[in-house]
KOLKOLBA-881619 format. One line per field, with one value per atom (N, C-alpha, C): residue number from 1; atom name; residue in one letter; x, z, y. Coordinates in pm, whole numbers, plus 50000, padded with zeros to 5 digits. Last residue first. Example, Ala and Ser with C-alpha at 12.3 -4.5 7.8 and 13.67 -1.06 7.14 Angstrom:
2
num: c(2|2|2|1|1|1)
atome: c(N|CA|C|N|CA|C)
residu: c(S|S|S|A|A|A)
east: c(51285|51367|51290|51319|51230|51320)
up: c(50708|50714|50787|50780|50780|50780)
north: c(49775|49894|50003|49431|49550|49670)
# end
This chain:
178
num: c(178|178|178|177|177|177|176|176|176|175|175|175|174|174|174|173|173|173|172|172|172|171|171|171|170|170|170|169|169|169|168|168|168|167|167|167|166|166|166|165|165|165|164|164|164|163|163|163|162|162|162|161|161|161|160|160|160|159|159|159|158|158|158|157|157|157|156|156|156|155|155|155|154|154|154|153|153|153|152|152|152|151|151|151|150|150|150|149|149|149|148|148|148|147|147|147|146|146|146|145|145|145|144|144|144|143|143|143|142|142|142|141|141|141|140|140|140|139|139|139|138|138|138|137|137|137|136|136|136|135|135|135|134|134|134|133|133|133|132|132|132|131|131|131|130|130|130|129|129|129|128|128|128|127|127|127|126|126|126|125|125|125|124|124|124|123|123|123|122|122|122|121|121|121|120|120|120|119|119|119|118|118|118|117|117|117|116|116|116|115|115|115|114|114|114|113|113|113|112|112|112|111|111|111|110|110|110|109|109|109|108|108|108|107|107|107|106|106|106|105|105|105|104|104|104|103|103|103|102|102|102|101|101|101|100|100|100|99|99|99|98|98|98|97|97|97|96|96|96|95|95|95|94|94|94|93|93|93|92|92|92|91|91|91|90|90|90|89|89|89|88|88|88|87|87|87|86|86|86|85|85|85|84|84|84|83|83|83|82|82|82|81|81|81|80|80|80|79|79|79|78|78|78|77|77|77|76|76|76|75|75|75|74|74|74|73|73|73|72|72|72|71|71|71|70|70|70|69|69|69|68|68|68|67|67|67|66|66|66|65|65|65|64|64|64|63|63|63|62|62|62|61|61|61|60|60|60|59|59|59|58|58|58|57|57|57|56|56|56|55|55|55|54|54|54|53|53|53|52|52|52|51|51|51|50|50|50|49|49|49|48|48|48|47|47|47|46|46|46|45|45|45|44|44|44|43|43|43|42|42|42|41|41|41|40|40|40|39|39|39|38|38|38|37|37|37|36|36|36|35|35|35|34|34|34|33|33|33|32|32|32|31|31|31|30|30|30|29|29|29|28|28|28|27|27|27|26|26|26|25|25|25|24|24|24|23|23|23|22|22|22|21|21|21|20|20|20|19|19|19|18|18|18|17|17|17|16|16|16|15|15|15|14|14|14|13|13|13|12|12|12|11|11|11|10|10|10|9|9|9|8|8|8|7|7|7|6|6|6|5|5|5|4|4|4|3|3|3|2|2|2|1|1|1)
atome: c(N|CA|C|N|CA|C|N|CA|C|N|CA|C|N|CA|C|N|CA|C|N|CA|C|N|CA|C|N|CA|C|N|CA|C|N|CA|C|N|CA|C|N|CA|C|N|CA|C|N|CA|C|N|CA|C|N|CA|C|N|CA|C|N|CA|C|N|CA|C|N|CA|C|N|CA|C|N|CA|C|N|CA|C|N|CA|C|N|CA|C|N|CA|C|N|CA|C|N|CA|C|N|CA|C|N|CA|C|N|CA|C|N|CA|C|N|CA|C|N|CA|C|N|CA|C|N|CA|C|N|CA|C|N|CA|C|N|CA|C|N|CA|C|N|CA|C|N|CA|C|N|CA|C|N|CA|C|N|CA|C|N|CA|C|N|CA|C|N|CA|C|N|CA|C|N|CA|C|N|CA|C|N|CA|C|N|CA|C|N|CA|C|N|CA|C|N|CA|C|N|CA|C|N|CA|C|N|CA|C|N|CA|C|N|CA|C|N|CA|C|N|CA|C|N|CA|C|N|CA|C|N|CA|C|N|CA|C|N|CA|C|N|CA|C|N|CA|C|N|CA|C|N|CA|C|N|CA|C|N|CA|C|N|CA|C|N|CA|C|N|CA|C|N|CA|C|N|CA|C|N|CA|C|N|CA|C|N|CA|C|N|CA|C|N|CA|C|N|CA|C|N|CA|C|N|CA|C|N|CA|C|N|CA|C|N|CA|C|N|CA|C|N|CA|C|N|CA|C|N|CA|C|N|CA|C|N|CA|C|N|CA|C|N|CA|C|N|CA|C|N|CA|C|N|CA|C|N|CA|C|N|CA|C|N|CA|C|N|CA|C|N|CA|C|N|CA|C|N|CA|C|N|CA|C|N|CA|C|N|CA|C|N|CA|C|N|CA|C|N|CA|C|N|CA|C|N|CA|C|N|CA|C|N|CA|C|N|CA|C|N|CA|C|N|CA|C|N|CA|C|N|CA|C|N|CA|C|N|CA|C|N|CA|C|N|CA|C|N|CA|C|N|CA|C|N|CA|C|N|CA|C|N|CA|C|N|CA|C|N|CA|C|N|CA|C|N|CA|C|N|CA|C|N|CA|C|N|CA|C|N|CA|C|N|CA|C|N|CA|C|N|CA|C|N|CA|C|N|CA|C|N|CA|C|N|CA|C|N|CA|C|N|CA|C|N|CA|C|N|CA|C|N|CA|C|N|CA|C|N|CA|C|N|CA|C|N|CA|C|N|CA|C|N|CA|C|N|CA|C|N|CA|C|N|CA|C|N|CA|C|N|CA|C|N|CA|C|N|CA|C|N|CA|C|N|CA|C|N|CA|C|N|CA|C|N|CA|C|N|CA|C|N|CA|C|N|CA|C|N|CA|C|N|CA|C|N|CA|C|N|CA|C)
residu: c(X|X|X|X|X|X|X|X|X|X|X|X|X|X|X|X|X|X|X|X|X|X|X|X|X|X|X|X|X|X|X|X|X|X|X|X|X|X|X|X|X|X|X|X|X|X|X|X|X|X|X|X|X|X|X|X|X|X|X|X|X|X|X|X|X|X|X|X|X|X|X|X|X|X|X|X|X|X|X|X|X|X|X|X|X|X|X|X|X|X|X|X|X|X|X|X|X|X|X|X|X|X|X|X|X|X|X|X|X|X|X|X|X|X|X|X|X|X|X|X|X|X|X|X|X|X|X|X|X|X|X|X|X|X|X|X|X|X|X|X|X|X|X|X|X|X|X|X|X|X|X|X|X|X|X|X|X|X|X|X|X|X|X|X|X|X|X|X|X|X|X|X|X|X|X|X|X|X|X|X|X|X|X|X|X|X|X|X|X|X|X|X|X|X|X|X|X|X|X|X|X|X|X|X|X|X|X|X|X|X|X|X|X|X|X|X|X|X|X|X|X|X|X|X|X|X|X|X|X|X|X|X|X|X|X|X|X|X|X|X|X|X|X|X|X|X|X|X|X|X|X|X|X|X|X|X|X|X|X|X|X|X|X|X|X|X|X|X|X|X|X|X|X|X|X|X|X|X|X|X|X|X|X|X|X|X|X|X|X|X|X|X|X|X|X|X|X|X|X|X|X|X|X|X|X|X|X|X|X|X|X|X|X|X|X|X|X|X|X|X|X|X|X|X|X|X|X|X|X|X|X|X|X|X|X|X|X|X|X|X|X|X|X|X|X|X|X|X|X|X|X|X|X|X|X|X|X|X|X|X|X|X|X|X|X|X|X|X|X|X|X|X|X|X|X|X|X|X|X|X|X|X|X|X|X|X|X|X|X|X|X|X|X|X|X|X|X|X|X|X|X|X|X|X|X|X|X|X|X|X|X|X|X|X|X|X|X|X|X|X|X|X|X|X|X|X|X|X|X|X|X|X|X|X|X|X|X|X|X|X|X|X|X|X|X|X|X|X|X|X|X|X|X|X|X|X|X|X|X|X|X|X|X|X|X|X|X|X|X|X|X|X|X|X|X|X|X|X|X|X|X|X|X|X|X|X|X|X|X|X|X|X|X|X|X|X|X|X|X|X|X|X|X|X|X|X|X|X|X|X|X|X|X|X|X|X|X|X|X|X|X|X|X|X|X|X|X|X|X|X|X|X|X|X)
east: c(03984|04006|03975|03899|03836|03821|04133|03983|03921|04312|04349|04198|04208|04241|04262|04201|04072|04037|04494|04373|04256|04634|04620|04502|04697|04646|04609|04857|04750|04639|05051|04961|04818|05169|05173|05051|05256|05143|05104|05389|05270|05194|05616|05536|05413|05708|05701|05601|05780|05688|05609|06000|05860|05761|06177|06127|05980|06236|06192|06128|06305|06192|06126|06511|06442|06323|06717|06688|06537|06750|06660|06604|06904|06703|06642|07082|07029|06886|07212|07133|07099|07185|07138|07102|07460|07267|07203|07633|07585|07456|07670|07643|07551|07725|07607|07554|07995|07934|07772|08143|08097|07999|08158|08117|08048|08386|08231|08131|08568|08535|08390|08661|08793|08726|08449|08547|08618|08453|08337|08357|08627|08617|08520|08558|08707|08689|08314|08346|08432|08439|08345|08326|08593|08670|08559|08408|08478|08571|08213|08170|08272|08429|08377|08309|08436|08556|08512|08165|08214|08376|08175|08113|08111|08400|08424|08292|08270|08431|08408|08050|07993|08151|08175|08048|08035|08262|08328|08287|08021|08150|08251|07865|07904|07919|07903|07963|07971|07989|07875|07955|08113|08172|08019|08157|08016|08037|08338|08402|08274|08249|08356|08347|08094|08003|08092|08237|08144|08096|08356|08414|08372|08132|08168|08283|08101|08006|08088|08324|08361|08248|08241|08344|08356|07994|07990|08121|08137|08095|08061|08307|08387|08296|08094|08161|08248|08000|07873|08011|08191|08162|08080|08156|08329|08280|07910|07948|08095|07970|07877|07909|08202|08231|08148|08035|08123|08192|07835|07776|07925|08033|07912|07891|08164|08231|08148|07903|07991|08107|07775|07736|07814|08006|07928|07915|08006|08130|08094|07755|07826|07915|07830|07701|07744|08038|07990|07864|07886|07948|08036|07660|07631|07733|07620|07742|07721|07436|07590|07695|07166|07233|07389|07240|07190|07222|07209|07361|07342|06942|07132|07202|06793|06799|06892|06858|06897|06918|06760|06948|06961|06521|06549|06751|06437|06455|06522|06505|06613|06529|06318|06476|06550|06119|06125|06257|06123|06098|06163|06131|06236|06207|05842|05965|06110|05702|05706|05844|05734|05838|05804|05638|05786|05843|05394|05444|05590|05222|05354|05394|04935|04990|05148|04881|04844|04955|05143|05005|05023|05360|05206|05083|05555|05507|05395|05487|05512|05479|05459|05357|05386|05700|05601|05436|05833|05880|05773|05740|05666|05734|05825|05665|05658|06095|06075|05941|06082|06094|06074|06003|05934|05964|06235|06089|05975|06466|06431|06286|06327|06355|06342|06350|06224|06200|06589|06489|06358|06737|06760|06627|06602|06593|06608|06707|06534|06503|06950|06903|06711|06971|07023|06983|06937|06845|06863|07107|06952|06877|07341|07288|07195|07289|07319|07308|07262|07139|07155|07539|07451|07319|07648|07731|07602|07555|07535|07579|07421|07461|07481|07397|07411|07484|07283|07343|07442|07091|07187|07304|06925|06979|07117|06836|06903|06928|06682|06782|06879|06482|06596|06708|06358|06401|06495|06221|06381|06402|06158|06271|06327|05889|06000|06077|05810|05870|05920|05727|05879|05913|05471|05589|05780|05386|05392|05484|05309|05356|05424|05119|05234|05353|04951|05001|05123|04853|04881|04925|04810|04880|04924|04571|04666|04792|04388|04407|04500|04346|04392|04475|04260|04326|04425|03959|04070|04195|03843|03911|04010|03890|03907|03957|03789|03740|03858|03802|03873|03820)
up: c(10575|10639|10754|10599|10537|10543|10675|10764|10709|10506|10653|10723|10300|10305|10407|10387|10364|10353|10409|10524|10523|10201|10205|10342|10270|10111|10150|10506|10439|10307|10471|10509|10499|10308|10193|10281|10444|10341|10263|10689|10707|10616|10527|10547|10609|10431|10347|10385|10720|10690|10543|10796|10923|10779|10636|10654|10714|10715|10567|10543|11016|11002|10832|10957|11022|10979|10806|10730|10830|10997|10885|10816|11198|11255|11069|11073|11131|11176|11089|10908|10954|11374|11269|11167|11404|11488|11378|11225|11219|11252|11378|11258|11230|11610|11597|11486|11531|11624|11575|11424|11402|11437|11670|11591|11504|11799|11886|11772|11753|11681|11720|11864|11816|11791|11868|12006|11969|11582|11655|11810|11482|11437|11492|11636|11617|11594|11471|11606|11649|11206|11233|11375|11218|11197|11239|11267|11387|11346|11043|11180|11298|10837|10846|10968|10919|10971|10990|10906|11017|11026|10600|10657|10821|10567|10493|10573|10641|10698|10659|10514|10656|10668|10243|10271|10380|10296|10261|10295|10374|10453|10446|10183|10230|10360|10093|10006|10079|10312|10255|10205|10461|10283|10282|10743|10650|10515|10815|10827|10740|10703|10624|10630|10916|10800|10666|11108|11179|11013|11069|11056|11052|11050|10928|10969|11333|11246|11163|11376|11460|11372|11268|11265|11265|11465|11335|11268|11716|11659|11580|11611|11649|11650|11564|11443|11468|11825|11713|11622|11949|11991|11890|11770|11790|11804|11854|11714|11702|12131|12107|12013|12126|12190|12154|12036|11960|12011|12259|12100|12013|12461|12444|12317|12398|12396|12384|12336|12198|12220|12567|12447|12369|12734|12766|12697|12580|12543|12571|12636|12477|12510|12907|12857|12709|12928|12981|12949|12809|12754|12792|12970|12853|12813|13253|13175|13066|13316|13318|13265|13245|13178|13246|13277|13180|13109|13598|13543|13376|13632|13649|13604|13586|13470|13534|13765|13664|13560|14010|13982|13833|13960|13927|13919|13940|13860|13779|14222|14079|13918|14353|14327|14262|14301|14207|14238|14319|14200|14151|14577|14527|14419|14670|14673|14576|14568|14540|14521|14743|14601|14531|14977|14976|14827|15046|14930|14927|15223|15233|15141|15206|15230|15190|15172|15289|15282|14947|14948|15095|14933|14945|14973|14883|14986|15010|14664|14753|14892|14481|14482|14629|14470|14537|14560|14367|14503|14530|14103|14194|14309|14014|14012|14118|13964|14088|14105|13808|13985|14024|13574|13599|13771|13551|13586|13615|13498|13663|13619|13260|13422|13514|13110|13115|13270|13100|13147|13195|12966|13137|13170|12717|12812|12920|12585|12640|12761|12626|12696|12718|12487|12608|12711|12229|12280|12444|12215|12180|12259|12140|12265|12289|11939|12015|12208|11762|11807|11870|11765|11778|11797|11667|11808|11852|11384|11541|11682|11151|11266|11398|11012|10938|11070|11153|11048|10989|11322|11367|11296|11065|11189|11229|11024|10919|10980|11230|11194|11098|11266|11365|11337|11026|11030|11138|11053|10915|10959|11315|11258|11172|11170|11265|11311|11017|10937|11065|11235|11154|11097|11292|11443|11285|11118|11126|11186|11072|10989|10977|11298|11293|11221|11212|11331|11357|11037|11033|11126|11183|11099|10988|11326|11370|11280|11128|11212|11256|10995|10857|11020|11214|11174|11071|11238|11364|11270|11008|11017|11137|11023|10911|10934|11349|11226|11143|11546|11508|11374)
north: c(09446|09316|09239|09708|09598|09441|09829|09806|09745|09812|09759|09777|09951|09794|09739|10175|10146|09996|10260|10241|10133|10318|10141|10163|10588|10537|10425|10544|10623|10595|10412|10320|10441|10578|10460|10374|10764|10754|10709|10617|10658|10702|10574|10422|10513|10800|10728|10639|10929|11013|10934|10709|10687|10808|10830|10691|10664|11056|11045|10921|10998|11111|11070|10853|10781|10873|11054|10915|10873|11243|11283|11197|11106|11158|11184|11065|10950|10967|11303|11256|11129|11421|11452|11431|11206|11176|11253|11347|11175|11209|11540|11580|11440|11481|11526|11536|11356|11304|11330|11578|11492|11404|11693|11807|11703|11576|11601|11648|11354|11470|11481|11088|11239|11358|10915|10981|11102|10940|11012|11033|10780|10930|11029|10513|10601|10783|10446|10470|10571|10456|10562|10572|10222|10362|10457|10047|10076|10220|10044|10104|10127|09949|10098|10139|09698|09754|09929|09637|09607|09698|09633|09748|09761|09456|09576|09673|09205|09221|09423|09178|09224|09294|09163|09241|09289|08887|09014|09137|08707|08729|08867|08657|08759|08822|08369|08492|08633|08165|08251|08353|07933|07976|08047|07918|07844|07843|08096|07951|07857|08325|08277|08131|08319|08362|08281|08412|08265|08255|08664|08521|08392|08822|08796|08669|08822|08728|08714|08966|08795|08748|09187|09151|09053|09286|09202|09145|09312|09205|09185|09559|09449|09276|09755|09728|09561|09739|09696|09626|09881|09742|09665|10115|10059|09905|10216|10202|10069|10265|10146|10101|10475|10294|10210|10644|10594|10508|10726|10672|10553|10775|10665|10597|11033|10857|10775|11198|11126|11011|11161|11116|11090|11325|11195|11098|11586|11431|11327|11680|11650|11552|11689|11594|11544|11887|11752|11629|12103|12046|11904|12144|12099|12051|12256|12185|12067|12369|12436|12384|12286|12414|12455|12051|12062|12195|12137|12028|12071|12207|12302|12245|12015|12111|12194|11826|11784|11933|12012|11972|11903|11959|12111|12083|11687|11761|11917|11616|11587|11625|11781|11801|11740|11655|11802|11856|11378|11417|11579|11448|11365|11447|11578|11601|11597|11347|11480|11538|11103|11096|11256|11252|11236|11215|11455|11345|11290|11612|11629|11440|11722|11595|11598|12011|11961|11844|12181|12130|12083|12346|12477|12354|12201|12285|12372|12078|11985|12129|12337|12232|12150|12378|12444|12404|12166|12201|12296|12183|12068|12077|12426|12425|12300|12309|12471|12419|12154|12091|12209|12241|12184|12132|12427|12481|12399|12245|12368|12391|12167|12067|12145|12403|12239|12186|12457|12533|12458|12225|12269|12385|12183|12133|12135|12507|12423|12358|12434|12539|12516|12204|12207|12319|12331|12213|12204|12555|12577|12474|12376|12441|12501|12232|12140|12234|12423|12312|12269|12511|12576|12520|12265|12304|12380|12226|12133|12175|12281|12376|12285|12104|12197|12304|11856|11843|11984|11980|11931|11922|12047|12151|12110|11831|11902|11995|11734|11660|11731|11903|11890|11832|11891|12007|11978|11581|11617|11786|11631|11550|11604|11763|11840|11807|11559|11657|11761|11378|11334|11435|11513|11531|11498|11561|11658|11661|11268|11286|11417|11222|11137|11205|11387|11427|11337|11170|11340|11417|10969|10974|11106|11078|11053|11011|11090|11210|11185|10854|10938|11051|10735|10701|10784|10836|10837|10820|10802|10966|10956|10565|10573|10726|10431|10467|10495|10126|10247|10296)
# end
């Protein structure tokens, strides 16, 4: 692997996270409204991508059966997508916030396994274990919330991933040397 492969793709790495921190600060800022922008993409995505492979399946000689399949659950996926986005929103936000709830409940039982050893931070886990289950809690109740979260969760990950790619930027020359 060369040196320009590398710098090239980590520029392109770095382009995709900075359209993270803009989705993520979207979400953040406008979520109901990103949240259907995205949905409208995506259902268009799908119907257009199974309309094209239903005509595909019919216009070609060899009659494909997973063709087929494919381009009707695609084109029903992108109707569902666009009719009932807001079925999907809640989907996600019980989802997300039962996982959060279940996360928060087992670290919970650690911080006990943590106490019965006498590790100091036992307290530590008890107090940010209880905070994930209220945040569970507050994210079944509040859809709006919900997104807002994913949103500064894409911006943290996007600022993250855009830090270690120019830090391995800079360090390249060391990683090929070796």
């Amino acid at each position: 692997m060369s040196e320009k492969f590398l710098k090239r793709t980590n520029w392109t790495d770095i382009v995709i996270s900075m359209l993270f921190v803009i989705l993520g600060v979207l979400l953040t800022i406008k979520p109901s409204e990103t949240m259907s922008v995205i949905y409208i993409l995506l259902g268009m995505v799908l119907f257009i991508m199974g309309f094209l492979k239903l005509v595909d399946y019919f216009t070609s000689k060899d009659k494909e059966d997973y063709l087929l399949t494919f381009a009707l659950i695609a084109t029903v996926l992108g109707v569902i997508v666009l009719c009932c986005s807001d079925v999907i929103t809640g989907i996600f936000r019980v989802t997300l916030g039962i996982w959060i709830i279940i996360s928060g409940i087992r670290n919970f039982q650690t911080s006990l396994v943590w106490k019965e050893v006498k590790s100091g931070l036992w307290t530590i886990t008890v107090v940010c274990a209880l905070l994930m289950i209220i945040a569970g809690i507050v994210i079944l109740v509040s859809s709006t919330l919900a997104i807002r979260i994913v949103g500064i969760a894409i911006v943290i990950y996007a600022i993250l991933d855009i830090i270690a790619r120019s830090i391995f930027m800079k360090k390249i020359q060391d990683y090929l040397d070796e």
